[in-house]
N, C-alpha and C positions, 0 to 999 in steps of 0.2 A: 400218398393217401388214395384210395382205391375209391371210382366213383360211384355217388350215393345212388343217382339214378342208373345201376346197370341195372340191368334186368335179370331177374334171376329166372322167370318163367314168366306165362304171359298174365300173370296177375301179380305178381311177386317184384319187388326191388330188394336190391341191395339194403339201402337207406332205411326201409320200414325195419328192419332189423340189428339195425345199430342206433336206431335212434333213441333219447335216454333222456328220460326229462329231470332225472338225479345231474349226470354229466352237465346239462342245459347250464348249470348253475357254476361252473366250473371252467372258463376256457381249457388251460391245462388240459382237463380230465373229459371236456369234450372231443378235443384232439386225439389222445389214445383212444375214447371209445371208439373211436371212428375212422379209427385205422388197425386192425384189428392183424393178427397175422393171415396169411396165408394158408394158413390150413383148418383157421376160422370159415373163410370165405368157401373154401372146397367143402365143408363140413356145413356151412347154411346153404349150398347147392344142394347136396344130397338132401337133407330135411325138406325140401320145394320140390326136390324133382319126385320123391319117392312120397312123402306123407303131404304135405299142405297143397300143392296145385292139385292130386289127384281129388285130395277131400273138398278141395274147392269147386273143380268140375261137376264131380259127385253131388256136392251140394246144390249150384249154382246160385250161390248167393254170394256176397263179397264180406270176406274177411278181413277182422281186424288184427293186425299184430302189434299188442299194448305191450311187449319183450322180449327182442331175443337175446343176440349175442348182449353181453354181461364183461366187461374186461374184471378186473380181481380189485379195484377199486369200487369202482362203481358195483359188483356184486356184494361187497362188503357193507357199504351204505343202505341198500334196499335188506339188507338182512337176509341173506339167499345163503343152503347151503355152500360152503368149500369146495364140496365136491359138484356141484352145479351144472350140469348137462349143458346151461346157459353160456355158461363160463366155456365152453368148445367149441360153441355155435351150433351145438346139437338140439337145442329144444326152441320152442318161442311161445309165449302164454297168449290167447287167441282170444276174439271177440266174436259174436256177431252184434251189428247195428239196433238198438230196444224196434225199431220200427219193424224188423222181421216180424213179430209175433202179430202184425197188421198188415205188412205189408201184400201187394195182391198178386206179386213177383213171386211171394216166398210160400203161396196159398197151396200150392202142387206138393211139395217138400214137406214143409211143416205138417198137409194132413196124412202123408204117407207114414212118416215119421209118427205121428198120432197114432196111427193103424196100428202100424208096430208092434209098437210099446202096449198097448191093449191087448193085441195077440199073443203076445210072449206075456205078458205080468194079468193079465184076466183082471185087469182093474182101471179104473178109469182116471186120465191126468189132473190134479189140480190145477185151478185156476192160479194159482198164483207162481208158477214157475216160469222160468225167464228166457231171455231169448241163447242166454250160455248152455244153458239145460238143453235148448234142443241142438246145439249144434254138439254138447257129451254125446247126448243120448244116439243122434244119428251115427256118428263115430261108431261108438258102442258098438253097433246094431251089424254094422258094416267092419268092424275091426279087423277081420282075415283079410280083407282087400287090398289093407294101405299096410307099409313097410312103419309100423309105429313101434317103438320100442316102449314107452309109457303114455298113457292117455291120463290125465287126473282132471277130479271135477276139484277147480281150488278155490277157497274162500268163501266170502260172499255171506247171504243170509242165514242162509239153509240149504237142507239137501234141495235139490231142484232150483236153486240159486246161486250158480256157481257165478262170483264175482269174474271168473276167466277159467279159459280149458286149456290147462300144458299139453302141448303132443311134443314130445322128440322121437326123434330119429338117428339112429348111428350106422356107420358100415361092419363094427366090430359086435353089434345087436340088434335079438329085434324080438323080444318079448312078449311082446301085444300084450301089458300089464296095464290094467285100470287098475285106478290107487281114488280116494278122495280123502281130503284135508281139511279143517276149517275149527271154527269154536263148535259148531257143534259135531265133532268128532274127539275135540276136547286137545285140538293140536295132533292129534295122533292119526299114522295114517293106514286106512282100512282099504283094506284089498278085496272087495267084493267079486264073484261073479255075475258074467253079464246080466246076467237077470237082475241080479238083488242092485246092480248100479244103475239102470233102466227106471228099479223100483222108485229110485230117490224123488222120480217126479211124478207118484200116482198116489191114490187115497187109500 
């Protein structure tokens, strides 16, 4: 069993990435999640060392990771494709904290990011988008920087409400494809350009 606390970078563990609160329920299947193979583990390095620490830095705010690695049980249960980027350890679906969008840490970022998105889309953001939106949106904005193979704005309320924001990473690609998913895209998923996925959080 490989340990949860190694460090993967200096913001990054092991653990946050196999942790499963499907498996939770399951000793059994908490065991395999949490032993993942080997080339799981080289494969959630590169995702940290190449997309998440950098976009972490970039950001400087802390990151939540609510999924990564996925064993083929546990992928099966949460309803995730087969082919699943998760299921490699290629991807992780990311949060920020609802207190960013207050916080007085996150005040430098947030209104760059603000600028942004105004400058490029000529229109001003809603009030009601969330703290996943900006941490799409900054991605977005920034996408030639980081080694990302898919960025998706996924779930959640609406556009500019992404319930979580998938980034993978692989050694064998690197796309830099923005996708977004949810009921309101009616399940189907839309591959916007940067702008028009920017747009999802303005009036």
């Amino acid at each position: 069993m490989p340990e949860l606390s190694l460090p993967l970078s200096n913001n990054f563990t092991l653990g946050e990435f196999l942790r499963s609160e499907t498996a939770e329920r399951d000793y059994e299947l908490k065991k395999e999640q949490e032993n993942p193979p080997h080339e799981v583990i080289d494969n959630l390095e590169y995702l940290v060392e190449t997309a998440l620490q950098p976009i972490r830095e970039a950001l400087n705010y802390p990151i939540k990771i609510s999924s990564g690695y996925r064993c083929q049980v546990v992928n099966k249960l949460v309803g995730g494709s087969a082919t699943s980027q998760h299921c490699l350890g290629e991807a992780a679906d990311c949060q920020l904290l609802p207190r960013f969008l207050h916080d007085p840490a996150a005040d430098a970022v947030r209104e760059q990011t603000g600028r942004e998105i105004q400058e490029r889309t000529g229109r001003a953001l809603k009030p009601e988008i969330n703290e996943n939106y900006n941490l799409f949106a900054f991605v977005c904005l920034r996408l030639e920087n980081f080694d990302v193979d898919q960025l998706i704005h996924e779930y959640g309320e609406d556009f500019g409400r992404p319930a979580w924001v998938h980034i993978s990473a692989s050694t064998g690609q690197n796309k830099r494809q923005i996708l977004a998913v949810g009921r309101y895209t009616n399940k189907q998923y839309l591959q916007p350009a940067m702008v028009e996925a920017i747009a999802y959080g303005v009036v």
